[in-house]
C-alpha positions in Angstrom: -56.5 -183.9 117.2 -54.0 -186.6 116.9 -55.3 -190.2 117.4 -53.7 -193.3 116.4 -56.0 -195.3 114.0 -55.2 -199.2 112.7 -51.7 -198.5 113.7 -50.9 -195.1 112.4 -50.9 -191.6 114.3 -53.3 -189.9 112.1 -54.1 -186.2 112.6 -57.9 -185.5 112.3 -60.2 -182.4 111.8 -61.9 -180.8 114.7 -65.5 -181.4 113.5 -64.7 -185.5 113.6 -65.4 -186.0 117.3 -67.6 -189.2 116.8 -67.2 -192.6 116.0 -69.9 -192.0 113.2 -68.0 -189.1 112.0 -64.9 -190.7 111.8 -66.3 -193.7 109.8 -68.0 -190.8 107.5 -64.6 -189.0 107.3 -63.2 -192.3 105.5 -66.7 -192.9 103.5 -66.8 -196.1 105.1 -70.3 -198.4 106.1 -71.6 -198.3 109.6 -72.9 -201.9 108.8 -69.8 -202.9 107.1 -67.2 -202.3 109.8 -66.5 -203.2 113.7 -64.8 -200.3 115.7 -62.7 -200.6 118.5 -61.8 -197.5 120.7 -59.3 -197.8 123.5 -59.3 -201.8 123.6 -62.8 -201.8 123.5 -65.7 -202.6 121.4 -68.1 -199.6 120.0 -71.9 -201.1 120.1 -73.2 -199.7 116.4 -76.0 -198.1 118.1 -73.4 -195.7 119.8 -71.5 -194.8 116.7 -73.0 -191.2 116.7 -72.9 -190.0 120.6 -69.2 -191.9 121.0 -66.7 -189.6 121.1 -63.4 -189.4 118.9 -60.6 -187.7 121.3 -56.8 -186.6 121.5 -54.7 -190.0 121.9 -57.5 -192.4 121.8 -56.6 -195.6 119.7 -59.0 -197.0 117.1 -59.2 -200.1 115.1 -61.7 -200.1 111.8 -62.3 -203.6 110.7 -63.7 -203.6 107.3 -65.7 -206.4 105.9 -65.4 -207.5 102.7 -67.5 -210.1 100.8 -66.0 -213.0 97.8 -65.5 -216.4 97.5 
């Protein structure tokens, strides 16, 4: 499935059809990051029963920590 993620058309494998399997696909943090599919905010609660399809558009915001 092609999808286009932080600005790049990225081609991902079948079995990453969740948010939460996306986020595991790039080893990143649940608690670390803020998703937005289609323009729109994913609630962390709904990371693992919000689906990952063809052509959807996703922004990963990572947090990171320093001073």
């Amino acid at each position: 499935m092609l999808v286009q993620l932080n600005g790049k058309r990225v081609e991902l494998e079948d079995e990453v059809n969740t948010v939460r399997a996306l986020l595991m696909s790039y080893q990143l943090q649940e608690k670390i990051v803020v998703v937005e599919r289609n323009g729109e905010i994913v609630d962390r609660a709904r990371y693992e029963t919000t689906p990952v399809a063809d052509g959807d558009r996703i922004e990963i915001v990572h947090f990171v920590g320093g001073g």
